[in-house]
TORNUTI-38312 format. One record per residue (C-alpha): x, y, z; residue number from 1. Coordinates in steps of 0.001 Angstrom, whole numbers, plus 524288, in hexadecimal, padded with zeros to 5 digits. Layout:
titor u:X v:Y w:Z mimar:NUM $
...
//
This chain:
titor u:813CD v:7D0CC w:7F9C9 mimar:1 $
titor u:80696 v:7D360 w:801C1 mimar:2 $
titor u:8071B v:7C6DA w:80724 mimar:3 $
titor u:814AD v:7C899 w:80BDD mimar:4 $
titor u:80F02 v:7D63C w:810E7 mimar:5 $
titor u:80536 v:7D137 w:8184C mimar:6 $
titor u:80F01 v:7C54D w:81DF8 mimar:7 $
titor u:818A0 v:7D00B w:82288 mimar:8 $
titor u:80EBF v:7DA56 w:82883 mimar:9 $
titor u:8035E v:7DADF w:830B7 mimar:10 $
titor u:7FC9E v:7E509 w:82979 mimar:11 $
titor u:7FED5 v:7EAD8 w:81BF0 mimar:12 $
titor u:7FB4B v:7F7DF w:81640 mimar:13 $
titor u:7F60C v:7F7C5 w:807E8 mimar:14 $
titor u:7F194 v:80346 w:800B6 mimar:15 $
titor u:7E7F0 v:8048C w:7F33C mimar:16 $
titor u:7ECC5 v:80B9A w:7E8CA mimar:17 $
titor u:7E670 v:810FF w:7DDBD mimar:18 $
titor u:7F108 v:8161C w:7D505 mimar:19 $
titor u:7FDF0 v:816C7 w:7D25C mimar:20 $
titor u:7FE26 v:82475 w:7DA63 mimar:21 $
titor u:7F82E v:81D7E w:7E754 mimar:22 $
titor u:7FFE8 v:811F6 w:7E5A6 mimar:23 $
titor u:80B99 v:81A72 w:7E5D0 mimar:24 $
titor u:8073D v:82169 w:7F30F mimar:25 $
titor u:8045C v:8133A w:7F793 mimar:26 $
titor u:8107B v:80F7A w:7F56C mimar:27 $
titor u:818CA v:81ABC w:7FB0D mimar:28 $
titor u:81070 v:81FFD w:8064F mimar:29 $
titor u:81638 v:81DED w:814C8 mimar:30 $
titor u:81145 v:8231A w:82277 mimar:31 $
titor u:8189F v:823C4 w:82CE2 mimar:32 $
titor u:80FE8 v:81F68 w:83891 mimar:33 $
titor u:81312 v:81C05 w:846C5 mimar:34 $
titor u:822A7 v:81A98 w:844BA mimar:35 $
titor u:82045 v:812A6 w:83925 mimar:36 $
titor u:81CEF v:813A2 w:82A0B mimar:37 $
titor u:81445 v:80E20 w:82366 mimar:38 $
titor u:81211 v:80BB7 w:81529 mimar:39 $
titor u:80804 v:80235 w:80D06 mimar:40 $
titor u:80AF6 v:7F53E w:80A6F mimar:41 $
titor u:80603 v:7F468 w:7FD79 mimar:42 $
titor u:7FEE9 v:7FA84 w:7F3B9 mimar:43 $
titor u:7F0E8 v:7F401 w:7EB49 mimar:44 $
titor u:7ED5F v:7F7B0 w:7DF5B mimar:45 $
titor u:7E3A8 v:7EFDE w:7D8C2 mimar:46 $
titor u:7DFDA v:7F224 w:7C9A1 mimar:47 $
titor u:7D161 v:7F856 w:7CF4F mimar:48 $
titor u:7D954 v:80205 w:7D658 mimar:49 $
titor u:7E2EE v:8045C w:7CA70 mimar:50 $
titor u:7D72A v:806D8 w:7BFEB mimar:51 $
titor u:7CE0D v:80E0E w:7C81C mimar:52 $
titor u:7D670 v:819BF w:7C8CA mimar:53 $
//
C-alpha cells in the first residue's frame, strides 16, 4: 500500500503514534485548509513506540 501511495501522490502525510489513543486521533483528525481537507496518509507504529509507553 505505501508504494502504491507514493506512485499515486506527490507527497504523503504520515504521522507517529504512540498508543492506541494517538493512533485513534491519527486516524480520524481532518483540517480543512485552503478549500481543501486534508487528512494523514498513514499511520507508524513500531514495537519501540508501542513498549515505551
Amino acid at each position: 500500500m505505501l508504494k502504491r501511495l507514493l506512485e499515486a501522490k506527490p507527497l504523503i502525510r504520515i504521522i507517529e503514534s504512540h498508543s492506541g489513543l494517538t493512533g485513534l486521533i491519527a486516524e480520524t483528525v481532518r483540517v480543512e485548509c485552503d478549500g481543501g481537507v486534508r487528512e494523514f496518509d498513514g499511520i507508524w507504529m513500531s514495537s519501540l513506540t508501542d513498549s515505551a509507553v
